[in-house]
MMTF fields as JSON, N, C-alpha, C and O atoms, coordinates in Angstrom:
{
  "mmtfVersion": "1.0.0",
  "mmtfProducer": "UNKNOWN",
  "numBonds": 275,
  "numAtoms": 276,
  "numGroups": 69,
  "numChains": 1,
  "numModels": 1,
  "chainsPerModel": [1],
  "groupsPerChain": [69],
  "chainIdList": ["A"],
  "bondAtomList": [4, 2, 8, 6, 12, 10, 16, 14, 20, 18, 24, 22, 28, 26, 32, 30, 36, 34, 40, 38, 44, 42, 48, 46, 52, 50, 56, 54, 60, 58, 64, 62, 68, 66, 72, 70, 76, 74, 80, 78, 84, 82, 88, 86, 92, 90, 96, 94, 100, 98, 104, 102, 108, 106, 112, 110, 116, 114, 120, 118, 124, 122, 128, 126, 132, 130, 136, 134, 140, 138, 144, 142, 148, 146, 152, 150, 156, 154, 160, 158, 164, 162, 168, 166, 172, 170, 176, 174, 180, 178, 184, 182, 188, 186, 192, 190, 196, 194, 200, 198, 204, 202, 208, 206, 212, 210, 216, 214, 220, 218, 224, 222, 228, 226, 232, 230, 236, 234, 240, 238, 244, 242, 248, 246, 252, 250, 256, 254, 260, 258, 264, 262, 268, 266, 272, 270],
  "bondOrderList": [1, 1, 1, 1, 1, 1, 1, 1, 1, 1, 1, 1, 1, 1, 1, 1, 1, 1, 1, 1, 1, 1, 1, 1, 1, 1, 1, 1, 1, 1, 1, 1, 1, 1, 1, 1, 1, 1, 1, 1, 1, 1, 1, 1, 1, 1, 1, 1, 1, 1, 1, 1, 1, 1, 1, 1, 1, 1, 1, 1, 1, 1, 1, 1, 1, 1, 1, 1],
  "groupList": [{"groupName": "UNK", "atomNameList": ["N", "CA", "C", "O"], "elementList": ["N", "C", "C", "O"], "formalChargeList": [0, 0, 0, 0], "bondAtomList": [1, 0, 2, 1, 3, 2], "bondOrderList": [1, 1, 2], "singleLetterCode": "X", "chemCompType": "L-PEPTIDE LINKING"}],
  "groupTypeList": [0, 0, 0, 0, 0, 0, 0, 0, 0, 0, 0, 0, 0, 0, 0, 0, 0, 0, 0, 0, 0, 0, 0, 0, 0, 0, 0, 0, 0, 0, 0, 0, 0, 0, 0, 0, 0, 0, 0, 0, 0, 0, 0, 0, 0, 0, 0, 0, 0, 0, 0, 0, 0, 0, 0, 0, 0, 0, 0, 0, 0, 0, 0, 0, 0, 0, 0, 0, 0],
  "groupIdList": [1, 2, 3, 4, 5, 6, 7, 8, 9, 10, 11, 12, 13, 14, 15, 16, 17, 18, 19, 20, 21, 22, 23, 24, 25, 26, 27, 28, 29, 30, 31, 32, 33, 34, 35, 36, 37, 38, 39, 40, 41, 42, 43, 44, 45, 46, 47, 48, 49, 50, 51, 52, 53, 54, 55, 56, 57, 58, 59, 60, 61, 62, 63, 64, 65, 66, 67, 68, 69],
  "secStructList": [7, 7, 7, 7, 7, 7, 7, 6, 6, 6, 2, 2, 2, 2, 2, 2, 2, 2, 2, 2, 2, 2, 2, 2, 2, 2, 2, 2, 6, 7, 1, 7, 7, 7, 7, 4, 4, 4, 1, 7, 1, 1, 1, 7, 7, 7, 7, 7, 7, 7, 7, 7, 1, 1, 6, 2, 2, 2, 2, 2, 6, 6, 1, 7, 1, 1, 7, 7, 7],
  "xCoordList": [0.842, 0.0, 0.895, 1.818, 0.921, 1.816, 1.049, -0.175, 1.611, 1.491, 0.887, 1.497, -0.1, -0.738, 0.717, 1.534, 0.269, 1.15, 1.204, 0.187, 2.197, 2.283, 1.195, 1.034, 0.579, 0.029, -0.092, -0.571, 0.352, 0.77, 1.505, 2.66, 0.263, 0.74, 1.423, 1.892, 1.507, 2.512, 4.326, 5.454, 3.751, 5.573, 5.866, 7.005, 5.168, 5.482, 6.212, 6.966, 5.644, 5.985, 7.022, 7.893, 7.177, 8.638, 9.58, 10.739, 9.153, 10.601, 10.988, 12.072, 9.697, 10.236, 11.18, 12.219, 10.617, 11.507, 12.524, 13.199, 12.746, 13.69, 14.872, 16.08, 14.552, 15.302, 15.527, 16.662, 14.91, 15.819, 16.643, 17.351, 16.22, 17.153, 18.406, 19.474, 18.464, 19.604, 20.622, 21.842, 19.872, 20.717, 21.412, 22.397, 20.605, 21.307, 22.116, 23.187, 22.239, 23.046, 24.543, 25.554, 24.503, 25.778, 25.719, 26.148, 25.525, 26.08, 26.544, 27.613, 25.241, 26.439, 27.035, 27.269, 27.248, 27.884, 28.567, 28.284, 29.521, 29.668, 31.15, 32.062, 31.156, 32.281, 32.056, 31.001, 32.569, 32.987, 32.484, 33.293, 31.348, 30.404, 30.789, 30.716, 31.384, 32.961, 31.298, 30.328, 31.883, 31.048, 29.689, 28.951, 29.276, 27.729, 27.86, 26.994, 29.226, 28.557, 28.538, 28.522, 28.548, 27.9, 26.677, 26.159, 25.828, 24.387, 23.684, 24.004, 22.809, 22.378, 20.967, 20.016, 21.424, 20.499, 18.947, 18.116, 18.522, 16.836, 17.148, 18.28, 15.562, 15.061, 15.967, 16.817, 15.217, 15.67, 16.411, 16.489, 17.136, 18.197, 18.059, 17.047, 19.079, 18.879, 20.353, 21.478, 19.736, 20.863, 20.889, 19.965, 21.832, 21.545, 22.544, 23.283, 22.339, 22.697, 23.094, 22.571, 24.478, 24.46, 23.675, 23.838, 22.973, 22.327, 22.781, 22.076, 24.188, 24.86, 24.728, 25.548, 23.524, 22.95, 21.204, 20.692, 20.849, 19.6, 19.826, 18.859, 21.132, 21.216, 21.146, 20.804, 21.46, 21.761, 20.673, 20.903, 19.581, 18.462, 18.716, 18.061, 19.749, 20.168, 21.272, 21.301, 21.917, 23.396, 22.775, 23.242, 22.177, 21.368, 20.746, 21.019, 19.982, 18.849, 20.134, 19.646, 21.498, 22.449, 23.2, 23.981, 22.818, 23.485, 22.193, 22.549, 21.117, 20.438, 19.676, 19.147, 19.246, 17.955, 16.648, 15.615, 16.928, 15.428, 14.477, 15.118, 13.516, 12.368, 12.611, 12.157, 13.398, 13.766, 12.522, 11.622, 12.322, 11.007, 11.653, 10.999],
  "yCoordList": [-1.166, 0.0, 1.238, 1.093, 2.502, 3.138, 4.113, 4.142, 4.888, 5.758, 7.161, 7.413, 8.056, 9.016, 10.656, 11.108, 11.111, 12.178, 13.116, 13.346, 13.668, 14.64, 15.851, 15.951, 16.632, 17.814, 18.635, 18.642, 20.134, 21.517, 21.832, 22.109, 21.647, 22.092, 21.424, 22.016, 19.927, 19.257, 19.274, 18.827, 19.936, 20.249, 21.072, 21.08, 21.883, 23.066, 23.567, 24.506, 22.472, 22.077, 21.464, 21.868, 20.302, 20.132, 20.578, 20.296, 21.518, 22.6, 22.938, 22.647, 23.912, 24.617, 24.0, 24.534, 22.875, 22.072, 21.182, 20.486, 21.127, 20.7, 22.217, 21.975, 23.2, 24.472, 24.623, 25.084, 24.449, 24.257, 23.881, 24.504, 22.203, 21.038, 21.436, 21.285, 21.813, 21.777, 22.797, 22.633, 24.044, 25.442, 25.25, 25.877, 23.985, 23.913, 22.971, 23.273, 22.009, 20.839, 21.603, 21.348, 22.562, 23.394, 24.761, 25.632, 25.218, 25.533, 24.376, 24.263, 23.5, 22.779, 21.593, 20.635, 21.429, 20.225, 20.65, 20.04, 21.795, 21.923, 21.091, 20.68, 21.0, 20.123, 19.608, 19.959, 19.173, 18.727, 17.544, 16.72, 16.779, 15.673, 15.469, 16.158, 14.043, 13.255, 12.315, 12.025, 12.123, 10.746, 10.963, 9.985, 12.236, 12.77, 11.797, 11.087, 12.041, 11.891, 10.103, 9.534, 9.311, 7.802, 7.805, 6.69, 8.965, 8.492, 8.738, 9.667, 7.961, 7.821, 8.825, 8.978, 9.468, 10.727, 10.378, 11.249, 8.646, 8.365, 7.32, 6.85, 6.623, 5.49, 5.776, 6.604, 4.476, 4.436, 4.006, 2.781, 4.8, 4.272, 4.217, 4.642, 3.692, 3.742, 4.421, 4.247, 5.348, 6.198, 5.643, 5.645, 5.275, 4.469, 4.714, 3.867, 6.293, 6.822, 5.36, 4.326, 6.337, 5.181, 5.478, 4.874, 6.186, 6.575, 7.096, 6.86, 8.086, 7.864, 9.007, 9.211, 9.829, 10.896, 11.252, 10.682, 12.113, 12.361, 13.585, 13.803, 14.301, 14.909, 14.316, 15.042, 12.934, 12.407, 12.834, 12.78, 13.232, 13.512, 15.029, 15.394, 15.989, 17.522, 16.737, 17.457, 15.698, 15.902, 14.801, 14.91, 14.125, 13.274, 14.302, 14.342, 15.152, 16.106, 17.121, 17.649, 17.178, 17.98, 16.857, 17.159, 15.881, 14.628, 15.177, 16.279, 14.813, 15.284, 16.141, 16.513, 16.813, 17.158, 16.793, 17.463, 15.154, 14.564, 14.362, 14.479, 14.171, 13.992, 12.568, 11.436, 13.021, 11.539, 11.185, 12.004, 10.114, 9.405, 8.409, 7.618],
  "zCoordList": [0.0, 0.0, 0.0, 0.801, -0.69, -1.218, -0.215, -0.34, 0.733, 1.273, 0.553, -0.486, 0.853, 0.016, -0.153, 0.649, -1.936, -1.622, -0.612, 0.042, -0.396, 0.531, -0.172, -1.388, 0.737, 0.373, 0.797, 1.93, -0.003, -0.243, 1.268, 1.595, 1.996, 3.116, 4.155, 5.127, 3.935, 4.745, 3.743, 3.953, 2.845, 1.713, 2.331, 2.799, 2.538, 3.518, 4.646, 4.9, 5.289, 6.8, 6.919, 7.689, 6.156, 5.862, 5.345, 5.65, 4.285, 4.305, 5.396, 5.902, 6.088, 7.03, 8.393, 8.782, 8.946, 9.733, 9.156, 9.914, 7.498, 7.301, 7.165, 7.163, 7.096, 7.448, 8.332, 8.46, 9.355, 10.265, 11.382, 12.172, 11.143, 11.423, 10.561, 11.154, 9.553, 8.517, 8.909, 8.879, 9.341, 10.288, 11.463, 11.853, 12.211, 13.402, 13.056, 13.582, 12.484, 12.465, 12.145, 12.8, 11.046, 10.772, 11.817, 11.061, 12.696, 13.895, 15.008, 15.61, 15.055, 16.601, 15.743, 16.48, 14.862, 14.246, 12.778, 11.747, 12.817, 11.828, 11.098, 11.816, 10.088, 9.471, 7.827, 7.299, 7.397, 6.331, 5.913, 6.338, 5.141, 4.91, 3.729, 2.712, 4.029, 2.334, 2.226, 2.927, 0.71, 0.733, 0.036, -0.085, -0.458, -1.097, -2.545, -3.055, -2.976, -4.751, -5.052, -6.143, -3.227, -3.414, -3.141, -3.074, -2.902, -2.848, -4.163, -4.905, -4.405, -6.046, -6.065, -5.299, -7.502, -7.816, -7.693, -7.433, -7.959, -7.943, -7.514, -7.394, -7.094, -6.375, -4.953, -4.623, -4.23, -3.034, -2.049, -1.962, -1.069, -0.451, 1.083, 1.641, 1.738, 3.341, 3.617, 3.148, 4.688, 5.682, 7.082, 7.896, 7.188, 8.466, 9.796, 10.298, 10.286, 11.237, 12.769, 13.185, 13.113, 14.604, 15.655, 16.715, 15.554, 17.079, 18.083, 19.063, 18.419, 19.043, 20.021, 20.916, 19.779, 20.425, 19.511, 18.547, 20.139, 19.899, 18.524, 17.794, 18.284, 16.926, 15.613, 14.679, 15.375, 14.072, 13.23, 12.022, 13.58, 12.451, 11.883, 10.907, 12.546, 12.566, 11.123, 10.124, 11.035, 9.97, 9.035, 7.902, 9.113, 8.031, 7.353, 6.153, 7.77, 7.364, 6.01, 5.011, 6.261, 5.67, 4.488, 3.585, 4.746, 3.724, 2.472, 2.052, 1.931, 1.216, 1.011, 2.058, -0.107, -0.349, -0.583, -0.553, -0.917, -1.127, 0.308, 1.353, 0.394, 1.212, 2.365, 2.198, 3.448, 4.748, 4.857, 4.672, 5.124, 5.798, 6.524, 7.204]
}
């Protein structure tokens, strides 16, 4: 069962909290992210953060632009 599109206003919403998860991650975590041009331009992939604090969703959120779920 294919989950329904997102709409207008939940795109929205996720910009906006993906703006700014993405702002803070480069203030308290700022640095240098090797390794972008192995994630593939379509279809789908897994990011598979260690867990190793409650930020990993702040520098995942800075690995792409496509839509995390």
């Amino acid at each position: 069962m294919d989950p329904a599109p997102p709409t207008r206003s939940t795109r929205l919403l996720y910009s906006v909290c993906r703006f700014i998860a993405v702002g803070l991650s480069r203030m308290l975590c700022p640095g240098v992210i090797s390794g972008l041009e192995n994630l593939p331009e379509s279809g789908a992939y897994v990011i598979a953060p260690l867990h190793r604090s409650h930020i990993d969703f702040l520098i995942v959120a800075r690995i792409t632009k496509r839509r995390l779920r």
